[in-house]
C-alpha positions as YAML, in Angstrom:
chain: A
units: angstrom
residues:
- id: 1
  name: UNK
  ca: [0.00, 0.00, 0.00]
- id: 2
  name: UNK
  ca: [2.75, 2.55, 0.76]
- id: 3
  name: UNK
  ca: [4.38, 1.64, -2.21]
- id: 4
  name: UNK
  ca: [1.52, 2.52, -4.20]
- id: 5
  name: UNK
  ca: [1.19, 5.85, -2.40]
- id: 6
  name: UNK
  ca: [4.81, 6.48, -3.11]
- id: 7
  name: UNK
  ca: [4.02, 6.42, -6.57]
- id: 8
  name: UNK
  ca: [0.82, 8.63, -6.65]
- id: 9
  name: UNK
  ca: [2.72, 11.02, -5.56]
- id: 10
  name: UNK
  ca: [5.84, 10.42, -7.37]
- id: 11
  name: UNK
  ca: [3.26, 10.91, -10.80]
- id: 12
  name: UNK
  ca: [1.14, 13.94, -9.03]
- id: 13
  name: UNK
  ca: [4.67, 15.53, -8.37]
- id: 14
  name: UNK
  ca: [5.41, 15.25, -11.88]
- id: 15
  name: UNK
  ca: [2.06, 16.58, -13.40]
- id: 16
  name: UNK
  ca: [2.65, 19.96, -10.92]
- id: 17
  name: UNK
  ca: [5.68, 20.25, -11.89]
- id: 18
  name: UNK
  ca: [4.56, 20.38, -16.06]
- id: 19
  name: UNK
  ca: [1.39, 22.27, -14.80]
- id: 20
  name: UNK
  ca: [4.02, 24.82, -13.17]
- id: 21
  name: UNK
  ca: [6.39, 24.86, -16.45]
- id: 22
  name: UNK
  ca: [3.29, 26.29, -18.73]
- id: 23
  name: UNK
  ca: [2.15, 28.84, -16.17]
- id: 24
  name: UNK
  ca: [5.89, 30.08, -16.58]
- id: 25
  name: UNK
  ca: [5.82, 29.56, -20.15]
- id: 26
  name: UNK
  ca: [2.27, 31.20, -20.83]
- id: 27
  name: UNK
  ca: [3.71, 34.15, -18.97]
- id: 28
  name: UNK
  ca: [6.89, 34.98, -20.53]
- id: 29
  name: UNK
  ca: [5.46, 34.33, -24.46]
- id: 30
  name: UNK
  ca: [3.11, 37.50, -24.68]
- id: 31
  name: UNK
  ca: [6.17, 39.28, -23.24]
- id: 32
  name: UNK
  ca: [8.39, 38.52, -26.03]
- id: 33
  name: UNK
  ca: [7.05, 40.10, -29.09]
- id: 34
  name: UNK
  ca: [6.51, 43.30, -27.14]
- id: 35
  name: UNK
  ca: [9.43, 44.96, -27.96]
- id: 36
  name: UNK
  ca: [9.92, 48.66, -29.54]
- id: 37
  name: UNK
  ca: [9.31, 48.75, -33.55]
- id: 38
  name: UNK
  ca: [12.04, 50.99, -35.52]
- id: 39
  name: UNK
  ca: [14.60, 48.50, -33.55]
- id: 40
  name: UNK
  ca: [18.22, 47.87, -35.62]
- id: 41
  name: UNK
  ca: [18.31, 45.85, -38.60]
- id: 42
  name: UNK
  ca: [21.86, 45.63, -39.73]
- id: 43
  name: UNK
  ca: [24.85, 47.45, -39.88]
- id: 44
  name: UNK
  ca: [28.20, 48.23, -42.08]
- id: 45
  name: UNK
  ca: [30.23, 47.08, -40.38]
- id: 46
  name: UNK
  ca: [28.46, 44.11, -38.86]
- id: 47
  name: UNK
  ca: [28.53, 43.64, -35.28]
- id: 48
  name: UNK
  ca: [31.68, 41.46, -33.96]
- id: 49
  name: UNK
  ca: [33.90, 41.93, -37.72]
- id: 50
  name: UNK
  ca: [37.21, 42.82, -38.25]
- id: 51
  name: UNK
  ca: [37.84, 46.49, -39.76]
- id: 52
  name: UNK
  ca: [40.81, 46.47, -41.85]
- id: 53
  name: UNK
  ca: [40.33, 49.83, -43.69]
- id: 54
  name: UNK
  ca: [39.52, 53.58, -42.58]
- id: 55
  name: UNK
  ca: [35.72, 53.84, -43.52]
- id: 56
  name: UNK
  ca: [34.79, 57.60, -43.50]
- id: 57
  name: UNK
  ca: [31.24, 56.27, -42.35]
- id: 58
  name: UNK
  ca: [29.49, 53.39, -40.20]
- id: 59
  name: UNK
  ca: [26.17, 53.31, -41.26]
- id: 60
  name: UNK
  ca: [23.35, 51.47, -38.98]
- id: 61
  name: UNK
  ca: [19.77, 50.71, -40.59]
- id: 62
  name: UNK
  ca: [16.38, 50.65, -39.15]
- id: 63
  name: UNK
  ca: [13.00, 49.03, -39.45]
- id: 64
  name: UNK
  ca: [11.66, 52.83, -39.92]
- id: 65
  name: UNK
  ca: [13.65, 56.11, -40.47]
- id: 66
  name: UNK
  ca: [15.07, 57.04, -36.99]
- id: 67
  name: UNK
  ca: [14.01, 60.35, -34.56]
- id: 68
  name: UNK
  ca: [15.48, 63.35, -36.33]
- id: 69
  name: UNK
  ca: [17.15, 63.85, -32.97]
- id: 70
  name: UNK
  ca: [18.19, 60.40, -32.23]
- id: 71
  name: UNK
  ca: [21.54, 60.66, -30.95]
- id: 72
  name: UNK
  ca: [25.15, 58.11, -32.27]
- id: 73
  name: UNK
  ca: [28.39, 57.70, -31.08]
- id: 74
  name: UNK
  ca: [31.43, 56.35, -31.50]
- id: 75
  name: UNK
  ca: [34.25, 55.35, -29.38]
- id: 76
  name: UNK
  ca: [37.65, 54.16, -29.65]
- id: 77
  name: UNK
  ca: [39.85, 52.06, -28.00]
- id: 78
  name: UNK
  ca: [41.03, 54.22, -25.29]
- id: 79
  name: UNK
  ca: [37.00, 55.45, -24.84]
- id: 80
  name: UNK
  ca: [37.63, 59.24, -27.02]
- id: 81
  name: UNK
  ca: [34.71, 59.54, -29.41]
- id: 82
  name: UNK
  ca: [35.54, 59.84, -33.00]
- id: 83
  name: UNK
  ca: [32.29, 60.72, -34.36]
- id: 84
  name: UNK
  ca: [31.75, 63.53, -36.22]
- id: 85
  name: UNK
  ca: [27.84, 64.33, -36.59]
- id: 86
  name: UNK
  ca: [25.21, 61.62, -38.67]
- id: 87
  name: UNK
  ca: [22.69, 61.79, -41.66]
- id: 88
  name: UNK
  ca: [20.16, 60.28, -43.24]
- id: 89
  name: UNK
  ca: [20.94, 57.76, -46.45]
- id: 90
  name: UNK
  ca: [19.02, 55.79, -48.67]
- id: 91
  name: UNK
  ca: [17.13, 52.75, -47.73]
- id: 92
  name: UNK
  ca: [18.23, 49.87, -48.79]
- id: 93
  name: UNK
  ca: [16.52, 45.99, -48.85]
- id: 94
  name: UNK
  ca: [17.41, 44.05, -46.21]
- id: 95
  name: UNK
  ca: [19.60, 40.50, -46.80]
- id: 96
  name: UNK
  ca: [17.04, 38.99, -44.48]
- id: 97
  name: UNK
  ca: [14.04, 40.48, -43.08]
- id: 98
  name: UNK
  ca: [13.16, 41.73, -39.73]
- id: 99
  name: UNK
  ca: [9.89, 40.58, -37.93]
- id: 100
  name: UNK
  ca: [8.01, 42.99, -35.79]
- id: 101
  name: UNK
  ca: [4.96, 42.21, -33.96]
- id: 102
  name: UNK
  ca: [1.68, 44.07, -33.36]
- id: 103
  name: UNK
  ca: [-1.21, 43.99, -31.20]
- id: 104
  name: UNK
  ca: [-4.35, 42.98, -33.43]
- id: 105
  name: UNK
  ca: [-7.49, 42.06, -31.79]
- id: 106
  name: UNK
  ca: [-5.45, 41.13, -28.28]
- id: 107
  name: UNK
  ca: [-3.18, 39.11, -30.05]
- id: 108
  name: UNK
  ca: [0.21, 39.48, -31.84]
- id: 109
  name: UNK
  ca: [0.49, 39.34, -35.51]
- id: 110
  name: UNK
  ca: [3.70, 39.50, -37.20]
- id: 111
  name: UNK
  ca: [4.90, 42.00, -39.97]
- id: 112
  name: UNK
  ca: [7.65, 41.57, -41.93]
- id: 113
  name: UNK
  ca: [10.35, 44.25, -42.71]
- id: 114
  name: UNK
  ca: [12.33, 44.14, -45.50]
- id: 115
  name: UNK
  ca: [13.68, 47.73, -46.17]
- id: 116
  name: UNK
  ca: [16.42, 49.23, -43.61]
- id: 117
  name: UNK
  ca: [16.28, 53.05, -43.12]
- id: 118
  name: UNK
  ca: [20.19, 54.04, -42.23]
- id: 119
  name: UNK
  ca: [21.44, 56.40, -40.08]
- id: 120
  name: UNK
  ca: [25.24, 57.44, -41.77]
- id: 121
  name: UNK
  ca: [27.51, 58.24, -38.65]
- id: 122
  name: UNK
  ca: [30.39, 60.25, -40.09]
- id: 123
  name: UNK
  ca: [33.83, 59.00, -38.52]
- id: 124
  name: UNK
  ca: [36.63, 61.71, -38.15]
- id: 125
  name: UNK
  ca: [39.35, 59.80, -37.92]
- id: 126
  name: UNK
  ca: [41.02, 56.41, -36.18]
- id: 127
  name: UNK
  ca: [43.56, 57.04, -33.84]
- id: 128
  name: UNK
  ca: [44.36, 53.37, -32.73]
- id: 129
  name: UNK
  ca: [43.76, 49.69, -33.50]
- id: 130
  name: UNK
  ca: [41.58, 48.16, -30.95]
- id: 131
  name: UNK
  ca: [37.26, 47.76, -30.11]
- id: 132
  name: UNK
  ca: [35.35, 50.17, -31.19]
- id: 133
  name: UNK
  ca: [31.76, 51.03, -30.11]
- id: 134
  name: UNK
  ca: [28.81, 52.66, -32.26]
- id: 135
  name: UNK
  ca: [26.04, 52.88, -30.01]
- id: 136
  name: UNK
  ca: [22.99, 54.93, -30.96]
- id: 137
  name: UNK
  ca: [19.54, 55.65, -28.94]
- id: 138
  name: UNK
  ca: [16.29, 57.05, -30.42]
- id: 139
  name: UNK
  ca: [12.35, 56.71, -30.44]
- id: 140
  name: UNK
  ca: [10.44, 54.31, -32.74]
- id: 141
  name: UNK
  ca: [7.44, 55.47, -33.66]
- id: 142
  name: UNK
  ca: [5.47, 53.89, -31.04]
- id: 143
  name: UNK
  ca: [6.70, 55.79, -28.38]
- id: 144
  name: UNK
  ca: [9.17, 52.77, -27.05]
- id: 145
  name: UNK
  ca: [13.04, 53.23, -26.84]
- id: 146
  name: UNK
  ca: [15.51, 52.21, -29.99]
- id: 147
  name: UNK
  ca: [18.88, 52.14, -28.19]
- id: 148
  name: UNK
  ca: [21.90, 49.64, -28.44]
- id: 149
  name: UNK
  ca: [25.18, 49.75, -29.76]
- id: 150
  name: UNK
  ca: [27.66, 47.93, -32.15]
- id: 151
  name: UNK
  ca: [30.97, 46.91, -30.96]
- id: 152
  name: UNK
  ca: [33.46, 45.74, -33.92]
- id: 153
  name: UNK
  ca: [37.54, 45.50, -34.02]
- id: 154
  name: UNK
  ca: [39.48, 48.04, -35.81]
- id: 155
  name: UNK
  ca: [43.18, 46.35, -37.39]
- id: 156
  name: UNK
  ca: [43.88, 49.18, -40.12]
- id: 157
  name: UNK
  ca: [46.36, 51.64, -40.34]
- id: 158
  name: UNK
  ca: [46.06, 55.43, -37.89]
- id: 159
  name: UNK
  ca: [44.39, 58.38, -39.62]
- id: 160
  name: UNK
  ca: [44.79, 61.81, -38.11]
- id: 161
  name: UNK
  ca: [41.75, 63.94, -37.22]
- id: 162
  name: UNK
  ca: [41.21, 66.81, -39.04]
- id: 163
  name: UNK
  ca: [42.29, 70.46, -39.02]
- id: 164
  name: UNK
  ca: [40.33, 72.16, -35.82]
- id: 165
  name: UNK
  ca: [38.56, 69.22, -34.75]
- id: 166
  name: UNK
  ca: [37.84, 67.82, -31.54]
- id: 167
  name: UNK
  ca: [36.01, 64.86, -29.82]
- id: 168
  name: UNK
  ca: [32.61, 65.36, -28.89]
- id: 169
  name: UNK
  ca: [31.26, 65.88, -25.96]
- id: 170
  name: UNK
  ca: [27.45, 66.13, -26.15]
- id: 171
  name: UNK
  ca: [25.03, 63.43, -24.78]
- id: 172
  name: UNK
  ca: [21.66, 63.01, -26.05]
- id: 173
  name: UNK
  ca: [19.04, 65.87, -26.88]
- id: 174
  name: UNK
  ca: [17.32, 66.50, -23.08]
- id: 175
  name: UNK
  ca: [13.99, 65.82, -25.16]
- id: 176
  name: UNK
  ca: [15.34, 62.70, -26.63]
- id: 177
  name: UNK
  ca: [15.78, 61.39, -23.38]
- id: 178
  name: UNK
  ca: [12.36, 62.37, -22.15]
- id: 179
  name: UNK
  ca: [10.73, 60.68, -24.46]
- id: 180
  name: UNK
  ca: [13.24, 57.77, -23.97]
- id: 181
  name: UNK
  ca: [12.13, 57.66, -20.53]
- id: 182
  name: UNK
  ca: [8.39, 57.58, -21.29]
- id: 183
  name: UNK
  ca: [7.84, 61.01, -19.67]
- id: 184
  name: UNK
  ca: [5.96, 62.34, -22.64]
- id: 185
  name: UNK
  ca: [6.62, 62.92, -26.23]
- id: 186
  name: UNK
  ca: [8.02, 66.18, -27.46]
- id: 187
  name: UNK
  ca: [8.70, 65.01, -30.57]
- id: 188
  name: UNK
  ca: [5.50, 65.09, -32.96]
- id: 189
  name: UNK
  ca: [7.71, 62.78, -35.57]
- id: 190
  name: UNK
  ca: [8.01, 59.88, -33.26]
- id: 191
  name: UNK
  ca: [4.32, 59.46, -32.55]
- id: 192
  name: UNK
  ca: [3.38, 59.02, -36.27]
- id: 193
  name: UNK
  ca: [2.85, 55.74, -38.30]
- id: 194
  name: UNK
  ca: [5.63, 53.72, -38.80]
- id: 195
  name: UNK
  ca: [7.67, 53.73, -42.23]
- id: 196
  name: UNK
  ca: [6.53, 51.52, -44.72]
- id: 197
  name: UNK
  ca: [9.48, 49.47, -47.01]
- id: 198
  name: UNK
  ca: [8.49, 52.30, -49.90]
- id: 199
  name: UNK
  ca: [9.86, 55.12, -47.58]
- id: 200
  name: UNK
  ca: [5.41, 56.49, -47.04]
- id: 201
  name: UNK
  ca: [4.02, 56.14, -43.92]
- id: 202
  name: UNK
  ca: [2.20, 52.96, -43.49]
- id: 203
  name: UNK
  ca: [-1.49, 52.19, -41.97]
- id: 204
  name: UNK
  ca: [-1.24, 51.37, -38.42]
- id: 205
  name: UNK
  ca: [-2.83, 47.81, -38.22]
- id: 206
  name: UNK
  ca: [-5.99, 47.91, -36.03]
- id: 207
  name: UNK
  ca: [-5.64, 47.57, -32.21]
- id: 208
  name: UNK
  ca: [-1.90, 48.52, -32.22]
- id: 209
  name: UNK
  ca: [-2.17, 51.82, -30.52]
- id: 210
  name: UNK
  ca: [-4.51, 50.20, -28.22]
- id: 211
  name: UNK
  ca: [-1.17, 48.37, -26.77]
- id: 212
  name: UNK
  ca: [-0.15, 51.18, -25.04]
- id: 213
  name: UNK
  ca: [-3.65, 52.20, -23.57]
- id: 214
  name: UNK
  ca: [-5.13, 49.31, -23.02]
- id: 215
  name: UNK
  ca: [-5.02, 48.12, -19.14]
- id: 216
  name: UNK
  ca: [-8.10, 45.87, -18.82]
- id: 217
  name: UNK
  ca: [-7.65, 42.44, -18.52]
- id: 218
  name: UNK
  ca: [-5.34, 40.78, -20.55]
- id: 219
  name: UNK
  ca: [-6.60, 37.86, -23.16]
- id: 220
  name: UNK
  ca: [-3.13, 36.02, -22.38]
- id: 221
  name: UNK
  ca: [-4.46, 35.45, -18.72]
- id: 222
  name: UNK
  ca: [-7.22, 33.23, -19.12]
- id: 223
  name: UNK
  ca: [-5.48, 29.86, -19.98]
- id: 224
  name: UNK
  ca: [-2.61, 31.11, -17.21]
- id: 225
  name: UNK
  ca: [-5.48, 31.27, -14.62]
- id: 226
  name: UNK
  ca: [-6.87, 27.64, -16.03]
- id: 227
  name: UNK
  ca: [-3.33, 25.27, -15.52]
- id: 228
  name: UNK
  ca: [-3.59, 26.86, -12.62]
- id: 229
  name: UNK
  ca: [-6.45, 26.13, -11.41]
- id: 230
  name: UNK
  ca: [-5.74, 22.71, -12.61]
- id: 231
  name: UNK
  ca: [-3.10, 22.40, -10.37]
- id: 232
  name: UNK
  ca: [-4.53, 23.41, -7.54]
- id: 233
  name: UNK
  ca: [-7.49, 20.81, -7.72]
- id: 234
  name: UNK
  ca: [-4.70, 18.23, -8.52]
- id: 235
  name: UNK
  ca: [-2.19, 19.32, -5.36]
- id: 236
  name: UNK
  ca: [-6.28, 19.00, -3.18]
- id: 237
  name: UNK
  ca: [-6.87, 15.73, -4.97]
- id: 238
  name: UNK
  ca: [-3.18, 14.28, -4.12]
- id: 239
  name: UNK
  ca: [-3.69, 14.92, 0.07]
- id: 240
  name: UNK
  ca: [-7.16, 13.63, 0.22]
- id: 241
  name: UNK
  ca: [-6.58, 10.34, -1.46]
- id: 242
  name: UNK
  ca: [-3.98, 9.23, 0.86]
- id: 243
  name: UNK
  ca: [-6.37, 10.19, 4.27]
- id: 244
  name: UNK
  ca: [-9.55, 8.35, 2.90]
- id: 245
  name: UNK
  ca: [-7.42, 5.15, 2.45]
- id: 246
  name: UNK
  ca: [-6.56, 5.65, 5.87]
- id: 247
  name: UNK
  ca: [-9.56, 5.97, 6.91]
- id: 248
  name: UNK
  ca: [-11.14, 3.19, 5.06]
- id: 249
  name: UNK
  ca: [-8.36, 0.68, 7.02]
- id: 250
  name: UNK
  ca: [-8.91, 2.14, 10.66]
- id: 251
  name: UNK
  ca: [-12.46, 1.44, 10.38]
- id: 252
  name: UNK
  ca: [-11.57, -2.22, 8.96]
- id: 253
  name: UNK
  ca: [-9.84, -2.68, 12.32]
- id: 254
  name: UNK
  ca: [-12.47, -2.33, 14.68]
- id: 255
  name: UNK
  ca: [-14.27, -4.10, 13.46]
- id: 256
  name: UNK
  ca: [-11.60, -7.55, 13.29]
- id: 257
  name: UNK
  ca: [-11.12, -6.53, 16.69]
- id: 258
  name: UNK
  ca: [-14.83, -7.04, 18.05]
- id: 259
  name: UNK
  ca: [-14.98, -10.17, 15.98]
- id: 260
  name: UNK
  ca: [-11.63, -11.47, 18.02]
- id: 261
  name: UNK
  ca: [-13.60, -10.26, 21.19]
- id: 262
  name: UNK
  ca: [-16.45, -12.10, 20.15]
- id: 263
  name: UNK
  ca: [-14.30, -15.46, 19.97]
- id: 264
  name: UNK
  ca: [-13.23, -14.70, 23.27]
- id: 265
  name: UNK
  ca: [-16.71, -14.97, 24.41]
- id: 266
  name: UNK
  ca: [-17.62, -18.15, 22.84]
- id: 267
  name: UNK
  ca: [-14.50, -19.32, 24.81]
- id: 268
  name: UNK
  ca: [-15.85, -18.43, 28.03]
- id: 269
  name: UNK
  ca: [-18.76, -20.73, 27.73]
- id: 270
  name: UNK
  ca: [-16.70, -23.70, 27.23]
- id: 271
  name: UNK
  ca: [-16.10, -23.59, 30.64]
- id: 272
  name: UNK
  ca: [-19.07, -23.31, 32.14]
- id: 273
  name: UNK
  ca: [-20.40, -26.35, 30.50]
- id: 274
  name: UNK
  ca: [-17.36, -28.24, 31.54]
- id: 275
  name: UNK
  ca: [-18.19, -26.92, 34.88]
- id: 276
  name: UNK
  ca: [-21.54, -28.52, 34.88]
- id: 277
  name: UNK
  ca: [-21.04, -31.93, 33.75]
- id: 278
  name: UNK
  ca: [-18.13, -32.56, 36.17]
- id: 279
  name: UNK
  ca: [-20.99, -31.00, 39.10]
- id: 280
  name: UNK
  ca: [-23.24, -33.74, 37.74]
- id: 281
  name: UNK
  ca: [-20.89, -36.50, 37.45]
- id: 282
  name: UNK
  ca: [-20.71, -37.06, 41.42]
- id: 283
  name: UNK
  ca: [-24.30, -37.46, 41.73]
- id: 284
  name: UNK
  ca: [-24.62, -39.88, 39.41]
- id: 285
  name: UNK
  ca: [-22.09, -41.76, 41.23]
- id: 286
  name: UNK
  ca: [-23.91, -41.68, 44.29]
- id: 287
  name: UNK
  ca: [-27.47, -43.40, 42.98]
- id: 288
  name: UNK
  ca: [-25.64, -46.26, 41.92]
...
């Protein structure tokens, strides 16, 4: 019996544990497509390459033209920027397309990018061999955060900077940041419709501004709040099964026990009937 027991709980362990898994896993999935639209596509150079000539220009492309005051820099080796302001250049199709979700109806949907919008970051010179970091930060046009940066290695020859120039020191536009920050947008540009492949501004599919607003109850919930709800009624089934059984065998016992005290009755007559013939057996003795 306890070995059975052992293993009822050995297979209710198990079917928590799987119960537990999807409640994790039902949770984290809505979360991943969530991410800010406009995010980087590709780059020139790619991230983690070898640089073995002086490029005048990195250039970094989009999923949608970036903020007109997004903000890029570049650093060397020793951590001076050599960047020398940034532009706009001409879209160009993507190798491999970028995938983008949007809210539709409560759920996620897919789209498919397959035109990057680059940023040209104008490089004023390379003073060493060593890592170098391009890291950028803007605001898609859904209001979310585009930042990140692209470290690469540098192996070709030293180029001097040029006649009256010196290394930057200005951070990112105090509005950028604001809007970075999600205290507000100040920028009318970045609240717009994303950038279609063609360079127009694309229809916003329905429901996708209604991801930002929308704080009612989400539709992801609902089979989260089943499995567990399932495994609740399975963790209540698993400690009642093992208490009726005991149960059902303590009031077996009892019982066994009155029929042993019964025998121990029937026992005690014996006796007494022994008891009465040997009374009898003198007086029959004495007739004769």
């Amino acid at each position: 019996m306890r070995s059975k027991l052992v293993t009822v709980r050995k297979v209710l362990t198990r079917v928590v544990a799987a119960l537990a898994a999807t409640v994790v896993v039902s949770l984290l999935l809505p979360v991943a497509p969530a991410s800010a639209h406009g995010q980087l596509a590709t780059s020139t150079p790619l991230k983690g390459t070898v640089v073995r000539e002086p490029l005048t220009q990195l250039a970094l492309y989009f999923t949608e033209k970036p903020a007109s005051n997004a903000h890029f820099a570049i650093s060397g080796p020793n951590g001076s920027r050599v960047d020398n302001g940034w532009s706009y250049g001409e879209p160009k199709r993507l190798d491999k397309p970028v995938t983008e979700y949007f809210m539709v109806n409560g759920v996620f949907e897919p789209r498919l990018y397959h035109t990057g919008f680059p940023a040209m970051v104008t490089v004023a010179h390379w003073p060493a061999k060593g890592r170098y970091t391009a890291s950028y930060l803007s605001v898609a046009s859904d209001g979310e955060a585009v930042r990140g940066e692209v470290t690469f290695d540098y192996q070709g020859p030293g180029t001097p900077a040029p006649a009256g120039w010196s290394a930057p020191t200005a951070g990112p536009d105090p509005a950028l940041l604001a809007q970075a920050e999600g205290e507000g947008s100040t920028n009318p540009g970045a609240t717009g419709s994303p950038i279609g492949p063609t360079g127009a501004p694309a229809s916003e599919p329905a429901g996708a501004a209604e991801e930002q607003r929308d704080t009612g109850f989400p539709a992801w919930l609902i089979p989260a709040l089943i499995v567990v709800t399932v495994a609740v009624l399975v963790l209540v089934a698993a400690r009642r099964r093992p208490a009726t059984r005991g149960s059902s065998t303590a009031e077996r016992r009892p019982a066994g026990a009155a029929g042993r005290g019964g025998a121990g009755t029937r026992k005690s007559v014996n006796p007494t009937r022994k008891t009465g013939n040997r009374t009898g057996g003198p007086a029959r003795r004495g007739r004769r």
